[in-house]
matplotlib code that plots the C-alpha trace (Angstrom):
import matplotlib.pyplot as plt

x = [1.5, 1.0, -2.7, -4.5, -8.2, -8.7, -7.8, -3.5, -2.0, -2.7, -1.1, -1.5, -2.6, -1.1, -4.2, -4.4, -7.1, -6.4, -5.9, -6.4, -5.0, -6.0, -7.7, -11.9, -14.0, -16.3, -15.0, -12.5, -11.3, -11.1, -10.7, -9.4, -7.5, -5.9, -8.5, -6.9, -9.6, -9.1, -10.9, -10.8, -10.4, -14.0, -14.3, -15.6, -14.8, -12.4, -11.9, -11.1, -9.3, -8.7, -5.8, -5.7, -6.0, -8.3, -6.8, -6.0, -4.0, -3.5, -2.0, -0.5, 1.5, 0.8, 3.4, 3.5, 5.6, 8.0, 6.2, 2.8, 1.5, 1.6, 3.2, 1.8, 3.2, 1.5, 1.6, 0.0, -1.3, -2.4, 1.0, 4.7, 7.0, 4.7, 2.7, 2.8, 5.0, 5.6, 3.5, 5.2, 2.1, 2.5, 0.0, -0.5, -2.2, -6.1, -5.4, -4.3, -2.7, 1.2, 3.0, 3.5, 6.1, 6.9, 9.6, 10.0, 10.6, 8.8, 8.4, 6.4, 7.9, 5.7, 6.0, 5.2, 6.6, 8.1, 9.5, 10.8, 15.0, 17.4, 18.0, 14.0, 13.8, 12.6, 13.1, 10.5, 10.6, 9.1, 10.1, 10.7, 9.8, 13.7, 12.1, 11.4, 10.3, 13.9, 14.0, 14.0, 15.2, 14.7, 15.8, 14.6, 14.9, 12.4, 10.9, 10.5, 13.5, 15.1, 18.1, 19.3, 18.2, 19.2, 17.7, 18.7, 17.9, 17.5, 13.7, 12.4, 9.1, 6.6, 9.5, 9.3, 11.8, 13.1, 15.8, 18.4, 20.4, 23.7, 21.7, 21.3, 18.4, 17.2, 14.8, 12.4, 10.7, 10.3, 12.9, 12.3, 16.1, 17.9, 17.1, 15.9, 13.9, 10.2, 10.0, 11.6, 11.9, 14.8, 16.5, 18.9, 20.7, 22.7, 24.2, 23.4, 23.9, 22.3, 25.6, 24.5, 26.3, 24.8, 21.5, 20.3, 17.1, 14.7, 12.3, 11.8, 11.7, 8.3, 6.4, 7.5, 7.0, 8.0, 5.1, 6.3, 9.6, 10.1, 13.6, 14.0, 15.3, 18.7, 19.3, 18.0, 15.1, 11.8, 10.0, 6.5, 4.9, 4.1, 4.9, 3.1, 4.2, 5.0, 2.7, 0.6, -2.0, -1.2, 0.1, 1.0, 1.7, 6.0, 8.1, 11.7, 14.1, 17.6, 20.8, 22.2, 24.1, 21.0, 21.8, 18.5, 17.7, 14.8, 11.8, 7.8, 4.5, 1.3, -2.2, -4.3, -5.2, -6.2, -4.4, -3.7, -1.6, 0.2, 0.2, 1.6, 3.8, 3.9, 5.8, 3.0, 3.7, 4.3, 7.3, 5.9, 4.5, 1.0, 0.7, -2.1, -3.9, -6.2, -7.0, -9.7, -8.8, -10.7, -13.7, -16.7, -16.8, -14.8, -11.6, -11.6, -9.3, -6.6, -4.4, -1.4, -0.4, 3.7, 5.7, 9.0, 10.6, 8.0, 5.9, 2.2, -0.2, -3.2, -5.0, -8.5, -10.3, -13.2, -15.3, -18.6, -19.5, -17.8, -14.4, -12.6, -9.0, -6.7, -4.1, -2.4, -2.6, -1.8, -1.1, -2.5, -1.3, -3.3, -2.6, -5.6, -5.5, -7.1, -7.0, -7.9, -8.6, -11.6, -14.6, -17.6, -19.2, -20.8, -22.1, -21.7, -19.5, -16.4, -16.0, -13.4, -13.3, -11.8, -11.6, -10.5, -10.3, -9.2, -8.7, -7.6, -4.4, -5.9, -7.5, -11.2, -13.1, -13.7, -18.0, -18.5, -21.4, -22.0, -22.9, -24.4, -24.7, -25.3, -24.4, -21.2, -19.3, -21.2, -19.7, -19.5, -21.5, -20.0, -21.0, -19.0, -16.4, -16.6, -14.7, -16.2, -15.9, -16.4, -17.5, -17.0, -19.1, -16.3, -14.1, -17.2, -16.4]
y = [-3.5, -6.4, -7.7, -4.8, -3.3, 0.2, 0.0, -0.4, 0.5, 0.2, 1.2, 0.9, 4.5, 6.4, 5.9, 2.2, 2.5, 1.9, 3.9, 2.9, 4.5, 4.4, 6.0, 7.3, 8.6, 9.0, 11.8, 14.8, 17.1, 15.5, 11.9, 9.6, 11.1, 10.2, 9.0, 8.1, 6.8, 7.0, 4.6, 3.6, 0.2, -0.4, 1.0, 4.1, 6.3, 9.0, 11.2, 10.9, 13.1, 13.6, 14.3, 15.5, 18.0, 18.1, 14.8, 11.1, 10.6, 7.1, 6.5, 3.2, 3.8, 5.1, 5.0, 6.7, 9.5, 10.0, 13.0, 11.7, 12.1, 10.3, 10.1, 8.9, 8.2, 7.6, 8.9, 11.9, 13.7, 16.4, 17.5, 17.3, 17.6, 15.7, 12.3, 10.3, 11.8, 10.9, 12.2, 12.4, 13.7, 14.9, 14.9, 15.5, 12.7, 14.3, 13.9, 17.5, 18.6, 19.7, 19.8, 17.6, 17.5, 16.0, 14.0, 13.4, 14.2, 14.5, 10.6, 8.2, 8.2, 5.9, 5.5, 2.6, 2.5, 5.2, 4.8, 7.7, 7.3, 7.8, 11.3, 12.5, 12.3, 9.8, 6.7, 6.5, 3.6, 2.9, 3.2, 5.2, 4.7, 4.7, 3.0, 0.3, 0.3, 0.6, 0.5, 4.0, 5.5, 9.2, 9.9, 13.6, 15.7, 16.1, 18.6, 16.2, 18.2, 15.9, 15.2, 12.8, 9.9, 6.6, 4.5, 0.8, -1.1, -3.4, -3.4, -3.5, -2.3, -2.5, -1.5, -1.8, -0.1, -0.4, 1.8, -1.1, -0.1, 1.1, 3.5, 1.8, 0.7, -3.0, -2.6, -5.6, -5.8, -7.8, -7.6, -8.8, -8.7, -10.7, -14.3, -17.5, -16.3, -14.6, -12.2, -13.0, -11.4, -8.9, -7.9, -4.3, -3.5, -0.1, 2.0, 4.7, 7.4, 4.8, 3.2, -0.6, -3.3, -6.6, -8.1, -10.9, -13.0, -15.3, -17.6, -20.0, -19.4, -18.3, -15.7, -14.4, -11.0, -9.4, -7.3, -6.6, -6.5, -7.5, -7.0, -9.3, -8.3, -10.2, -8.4, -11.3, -10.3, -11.6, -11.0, -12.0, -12.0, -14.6, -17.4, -19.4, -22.7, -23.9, -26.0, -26.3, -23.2, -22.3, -19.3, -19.5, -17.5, -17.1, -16.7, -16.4, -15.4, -14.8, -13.4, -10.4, -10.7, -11.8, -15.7, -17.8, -19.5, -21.0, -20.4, -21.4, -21.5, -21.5, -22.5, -24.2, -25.4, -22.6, -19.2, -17.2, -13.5, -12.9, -8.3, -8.2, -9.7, -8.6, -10.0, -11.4, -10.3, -14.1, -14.4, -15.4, -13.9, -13.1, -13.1, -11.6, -11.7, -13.1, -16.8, -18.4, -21.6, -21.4, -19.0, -18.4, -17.1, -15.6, -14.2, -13.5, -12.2, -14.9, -15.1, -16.8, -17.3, -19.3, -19.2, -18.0, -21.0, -20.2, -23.2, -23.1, -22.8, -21.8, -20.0, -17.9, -16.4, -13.7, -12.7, -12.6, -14.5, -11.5, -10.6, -9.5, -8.2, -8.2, -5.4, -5.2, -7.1, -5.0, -5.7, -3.8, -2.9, -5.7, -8.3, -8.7, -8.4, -6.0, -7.6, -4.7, -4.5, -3.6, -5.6, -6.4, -8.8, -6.0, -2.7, -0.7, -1.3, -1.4, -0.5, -0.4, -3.5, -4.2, -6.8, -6.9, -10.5, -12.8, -15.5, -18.8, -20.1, -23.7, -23.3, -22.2, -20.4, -17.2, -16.2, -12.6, -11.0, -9.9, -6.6, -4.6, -1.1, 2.1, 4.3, 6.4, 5.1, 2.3, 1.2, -2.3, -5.2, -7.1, -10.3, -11.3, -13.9, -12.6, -10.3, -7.1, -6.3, -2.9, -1.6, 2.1, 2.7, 5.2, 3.7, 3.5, 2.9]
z = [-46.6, -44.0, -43.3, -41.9, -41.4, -40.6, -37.4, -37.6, -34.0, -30.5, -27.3, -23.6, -22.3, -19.5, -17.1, -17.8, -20.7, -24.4, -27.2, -30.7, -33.9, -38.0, -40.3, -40.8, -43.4, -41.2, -40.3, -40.2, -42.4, -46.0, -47.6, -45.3, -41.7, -38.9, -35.9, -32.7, -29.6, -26.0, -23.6, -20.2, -18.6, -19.1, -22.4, -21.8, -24.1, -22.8, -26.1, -29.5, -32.5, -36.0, -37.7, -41.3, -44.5, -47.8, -48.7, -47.8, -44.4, -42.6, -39.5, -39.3, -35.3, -32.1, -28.9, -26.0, -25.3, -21.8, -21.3, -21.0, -24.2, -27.6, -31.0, -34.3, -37.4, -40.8, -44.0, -46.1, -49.5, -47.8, -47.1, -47.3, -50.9, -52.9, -52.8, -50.4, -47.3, -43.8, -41.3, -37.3, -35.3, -31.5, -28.9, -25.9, -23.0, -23.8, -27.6, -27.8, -31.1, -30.4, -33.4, -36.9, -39.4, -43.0, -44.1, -48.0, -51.2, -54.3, -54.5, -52.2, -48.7, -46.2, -42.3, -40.5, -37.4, -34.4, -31.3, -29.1, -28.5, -25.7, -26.1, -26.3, -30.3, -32.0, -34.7, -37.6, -39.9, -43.3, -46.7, -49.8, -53.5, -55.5, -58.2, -55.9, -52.2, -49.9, -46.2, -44.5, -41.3, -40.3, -36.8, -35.3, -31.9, -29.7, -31.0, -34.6, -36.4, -38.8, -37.8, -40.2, -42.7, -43.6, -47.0, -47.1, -50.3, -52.8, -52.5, -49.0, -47.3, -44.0, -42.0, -37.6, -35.3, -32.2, -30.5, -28.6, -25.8, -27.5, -28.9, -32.3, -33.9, -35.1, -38.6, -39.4, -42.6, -45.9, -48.8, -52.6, -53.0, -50.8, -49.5, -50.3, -52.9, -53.4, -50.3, -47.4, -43.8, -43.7, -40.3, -40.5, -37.7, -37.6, -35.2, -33.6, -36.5, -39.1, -40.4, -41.3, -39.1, -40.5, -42.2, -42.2, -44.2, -42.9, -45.4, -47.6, -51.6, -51.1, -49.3, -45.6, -44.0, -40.9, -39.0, -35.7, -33.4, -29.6, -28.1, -25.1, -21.5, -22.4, -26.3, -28.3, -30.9, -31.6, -35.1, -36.0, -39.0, -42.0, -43.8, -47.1, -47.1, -51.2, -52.5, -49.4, -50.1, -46.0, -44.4, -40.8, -38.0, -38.1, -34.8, -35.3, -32.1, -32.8, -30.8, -30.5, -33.3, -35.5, -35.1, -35.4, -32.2, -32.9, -35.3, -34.7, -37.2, -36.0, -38.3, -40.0, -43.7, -45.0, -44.4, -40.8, -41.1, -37.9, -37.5, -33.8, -31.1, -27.3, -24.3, -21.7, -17.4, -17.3, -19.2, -22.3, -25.9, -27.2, -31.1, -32.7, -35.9, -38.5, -39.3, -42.1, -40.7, -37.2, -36.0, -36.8, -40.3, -43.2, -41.1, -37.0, -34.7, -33.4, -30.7, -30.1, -26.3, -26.2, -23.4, -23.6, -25.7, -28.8, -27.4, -27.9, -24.8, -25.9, -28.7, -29.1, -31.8, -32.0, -34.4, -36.2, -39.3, -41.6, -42.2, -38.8, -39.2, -35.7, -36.1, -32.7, -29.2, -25.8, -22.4, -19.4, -16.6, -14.4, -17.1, -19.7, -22.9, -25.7, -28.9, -31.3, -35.1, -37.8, -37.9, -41.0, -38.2, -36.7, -37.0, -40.2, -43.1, -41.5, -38.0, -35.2, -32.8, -29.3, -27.2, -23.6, -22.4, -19.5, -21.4, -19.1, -19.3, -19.1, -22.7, -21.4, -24.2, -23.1, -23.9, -25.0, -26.2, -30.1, -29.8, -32.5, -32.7, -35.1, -32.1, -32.6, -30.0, -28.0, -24.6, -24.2, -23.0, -20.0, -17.6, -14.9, -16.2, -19.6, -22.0, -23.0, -26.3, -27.7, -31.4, -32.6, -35.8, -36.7, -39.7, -42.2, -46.0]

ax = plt.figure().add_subplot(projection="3d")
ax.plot(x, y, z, "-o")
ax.set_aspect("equal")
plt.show()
């Protein structure tokens, strides 16, 4: 399900900090649960939650919510109809528990992806075991009521959302089915009650997945994710911007020789995109952090990694409000086993490296190491395993 650490969503808070979302076994009420951390724009930490039952729960979103608060979205053993169900989580903007609810049958039901709709409810995104994996849509009231639910097959999984202004919703994900051949990005857009309008497939007759969804100021779509090229042993960053109507406009890689997984795509305050991930083909070690900074064309500007000389994974890349950049993900760099990892930086535009401190820690939660001119990066020992 995409290449991801423990760490699998990020969002800008409400007061300008960050929040990040996945799963512990550090701590909690069972096997693995829902852990969600709040810091401020110097990474202090604010708060932080769990989520969970006697058995395996893993967040893999986190948005926020018009009224101040939050919404995650995961899935769960520890409750529902059986397996693996979808877990819609509600809090409130100090991490306060509202209200959850299931959606699912006695098969494996998974969500990946939320985002709250037009009329207060909200979108969730995933997919559902019919002998194989099939998109699925559940749309609910505010209150996280089912109100309806869409499937969309042959095999499709690691489903993204986004609501679009019509009131319909655009799905992005990765198909077995349809295509040139092997897997190959798959783009479902419905209407506002579910009903499909179109699909369209992106790839080659090899590998390609879809990770994450932008939906420009004009309609058109952006989807990020990954591509292996055949017979070269590379995978590379994949860009792909189409028109309303799901018409390629153009399409970009970005890489190296070896392999780079692309998890997350944002639109930058200066008109362009920030692509985040993982790369073995630059860094320092095994896998780092990578991002990707285009402008608005797909055009490379600049790139950055960060890491240790372990594995690093880079799940998500967010924008605050004053225009830097957390790059946020799981680390085996530093601290122990496998820990959360953030990285606020102000990386030049003109290709400077940015400095930052390695910091090492077996403190809970340690605040972060900062010079002047430099990013500060913070590690929470909280994701052992």
């Amino acid at each position: 399900m995409g290449a991801r650490g423990d760490v699998n969503s990020a969002s800008a808070s409400h007061n300008g900090g960050i929040l990040i979302a996945g799963q512990t076994l550090s701590f909690g009420a069972g096997s693995h649960d829902f852990l969600v951390v709040e810091y401020d724009e110097m990474g202090h930490l604010v708060w932080s939650q769990t989520f969970g039952g006697s058995n395996s729960d893993a967040c893999q979103s986190i948005e926020q919510t018009n009224d101040g608060g939050y919404v995650l979205v995961g899935q769960t053993l520890s409750f529902g109809a059986g397996d693996w169900d979808i877990w819609l989580v509600k809090i409130s903007g100090s991490g306060d528990f509202l209200w959850s609810r299931t959606y699912g049958t006695i098969r494996d039901e998974i969500g990946y992806s939320v985002c709250q709709t037009s009329d207060g409810g909200f979108a969730v995104a995933g997919h559902y075991n019919a002998g194989d994996y099939q998109f699925y849509l559940v749309k609910t009231n505010s209150a996280g009521t089912q109100m309806w639910a869409r499937s969309y097959g042959g095999a499709g999984y690691d489903v993204c959302v986004k609501q679009l202004q019509d009131a319909g919703f655009i799905l992005g994900g990765i198909t077995t089915s349809y295509g040139a051949g092997g897997s190959d990005v798959w783009i479902v857009r419905t209407n506002a009650i579910g009903d499909t309008l179109w699909t369209r497939t992106f790839g080659s007759t090899s590998t390609d997945d879809c990770q994450a969804i932008f939906v420009t100021e004009s309609g058109e779509y952006l989807f990020a994710g990954t591509t292996y090229f055949v017979g070269s042993g590379q995978e590379n960053f994949y860009m792909i911007r189409c028109d309303a109507n799901g018409n390629e406009i153009w399409s970009k890689t970005f890489g190296g020789d070896t392999w780079e997984a692309c998890n997350s795509v944002i639109r930058t305050l200066d008109g362009g995109f920030l692509l985040g991930g993982l790369t073995s083909s630059f860094g320092n070690g095994d896998v780092d952090f990578w991002v990707v900074k285009t402008n608005d064309f797909g055009d490379s500007l600049w790139s950055q990694t960060f890491g240790g000389l372990q594995g690093d994974w880079c799940s998500e890349v967010v924008q605050s409000v004053e225009g830097s950049y957390y790059v946020t993900g799981s680390t085996n760099s530093f601290g122990v086993g496998t820990d959360f990892w953030i990285v606020k930086t102000e990386i030049d535009p003109n290709h400077s490296y940015v400095l930052f401190p390695k910091v090492s820690s077996n403190s809970q939660f340690s605040p972060p190491t900062q010079s002047a001119g430099q990013a500060w990066v913070l590690m929470a020992a909280c994701a052992s395993n």
